[in-house]
N, C-alpha and C positions, 0 to 999 in steps of 0.2 A: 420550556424544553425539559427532557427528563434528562436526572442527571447520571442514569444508573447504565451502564456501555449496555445496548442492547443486540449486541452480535453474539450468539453463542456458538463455538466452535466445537467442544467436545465429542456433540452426536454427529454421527454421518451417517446418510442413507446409502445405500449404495445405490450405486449410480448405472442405469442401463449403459452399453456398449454403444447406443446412439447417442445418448446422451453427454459421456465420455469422450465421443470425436467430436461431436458438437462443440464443447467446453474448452477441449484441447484447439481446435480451429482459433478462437477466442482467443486463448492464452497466446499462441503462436500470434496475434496481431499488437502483441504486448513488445515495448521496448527490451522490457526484463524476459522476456522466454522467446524472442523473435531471434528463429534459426535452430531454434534445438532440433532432434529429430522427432517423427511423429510419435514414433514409441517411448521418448523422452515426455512429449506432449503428453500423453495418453496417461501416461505413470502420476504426471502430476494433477493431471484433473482425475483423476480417482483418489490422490493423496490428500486432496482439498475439500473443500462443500463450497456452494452456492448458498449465500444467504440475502433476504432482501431486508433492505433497511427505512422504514418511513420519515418522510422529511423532518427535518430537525431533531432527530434521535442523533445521539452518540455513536458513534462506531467505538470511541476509547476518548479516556480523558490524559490532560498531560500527567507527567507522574506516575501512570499503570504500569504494570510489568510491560515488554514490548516482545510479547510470545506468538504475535500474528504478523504475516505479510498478508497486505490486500491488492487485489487487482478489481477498477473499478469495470463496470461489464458495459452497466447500463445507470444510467442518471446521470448525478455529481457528490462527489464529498467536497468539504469545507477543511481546509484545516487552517487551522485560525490558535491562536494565543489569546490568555487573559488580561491587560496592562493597566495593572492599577492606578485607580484616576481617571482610565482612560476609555476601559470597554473591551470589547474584539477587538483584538485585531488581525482582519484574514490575511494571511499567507501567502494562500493558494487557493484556488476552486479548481477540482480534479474531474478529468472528463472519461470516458470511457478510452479502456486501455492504459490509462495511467495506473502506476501500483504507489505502495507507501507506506511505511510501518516499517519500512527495508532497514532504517538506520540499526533497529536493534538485532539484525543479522552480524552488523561490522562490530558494536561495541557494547553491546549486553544489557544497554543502561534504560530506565524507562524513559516512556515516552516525552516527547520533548514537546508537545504540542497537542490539543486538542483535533479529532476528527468526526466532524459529524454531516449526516446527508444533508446537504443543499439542497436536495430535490430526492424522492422518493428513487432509492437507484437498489441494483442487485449487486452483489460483490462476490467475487472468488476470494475464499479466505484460505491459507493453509500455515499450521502451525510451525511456528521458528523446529521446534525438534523435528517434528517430519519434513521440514524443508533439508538439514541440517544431515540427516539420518539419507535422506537421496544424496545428496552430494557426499556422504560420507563413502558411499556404494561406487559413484561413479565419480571418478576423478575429473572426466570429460565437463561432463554436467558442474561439478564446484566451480571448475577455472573460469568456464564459460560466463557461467552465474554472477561470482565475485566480480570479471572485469566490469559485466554491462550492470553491477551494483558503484564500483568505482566511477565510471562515465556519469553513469545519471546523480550520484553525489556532487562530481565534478560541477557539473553541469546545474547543480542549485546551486551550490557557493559560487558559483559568476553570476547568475541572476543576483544572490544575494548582494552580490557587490553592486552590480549596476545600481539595487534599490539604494544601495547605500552612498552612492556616488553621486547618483540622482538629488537623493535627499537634502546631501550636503551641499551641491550645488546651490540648489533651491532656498537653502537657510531654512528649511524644515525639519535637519539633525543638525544638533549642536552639542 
């Protein structure tokens, strides 16, 4: 596996006005943008790229700066940990519609974990400042953003407990 993130954000093409509602349709089936308006939609899949990522490539390693949100479109990403002694170990396998990279919107710090394709997938990537820089414009769009970042936070630290409840159960954490 290579170990070098093979997602590059900087260039954009610009993006046909089909293409754009295309993208935005997409996004709209996302937990994180489902309900915006379409011209909310529309702002943001011009604000982003599409990038496709070959299986078992990086999207980022733990440790990076966390300067990108992803939304997965099409494939799977992995995100998975290093556990010394131990190996991988996966996290999560992400499906279309899932996003992720979201943490370092809340808390600035890098990444906490490894993410790389599972399977050869496409991703909408758009940079923490231009996410940042829209919600800065539209207060509508932050509040919105922020809660449905808070729920889906929410919403892994009780998975994480369950694993962690489960485990204990089991005598597999100790």
């Amino acid at each position: 596996m290579d170990k070098e993130p093979m997602v590059e954000t900087t260039s954009r093409q610009e993006m046909s006005a089909e293409d754009a509602a295309e993208l935005a349709a997409r996004l709209e089936e996302s937990v994180i943008f489902r309900g915006l308006s379409e011209a909310l939609l529309l702002r943001l899949a011009r604000s982003g790229a599409v990038v496709e990522v070959k299986r078992n490539d990086f999207v980022f390693h733990e440790g990076d700066e966390g300067d990108t949100v992803y939304l997965v479109l099409d494939g799977a990403v992995r995100i998975s940990r290093t556990v010394p002694g131990v190996g991988e170990e996966a996290l999560a396998i992400l499906h279309p519609t899932s996003a992720f990279g979201e943490m370092s919107l809340i808390d600035g710090s890098p990444r906490s974990a490894d993410a790389l394709a599972h399977e050869t997938c496409r991703l909408y990537v758009i940079a923490k400042a231009e996410l940042e820089r829209l919600m800065f414009v539209d207060r509508t769009l932050a509040v919105d953003l922020l809660w449905k970042l808070v729920r889906i936070l929410s919403d892994r630290l009780r998975q994480t407990n369950d694993k962690m409840t489960f485990l204990s159960i089991t005598g597999r954490f100790e």
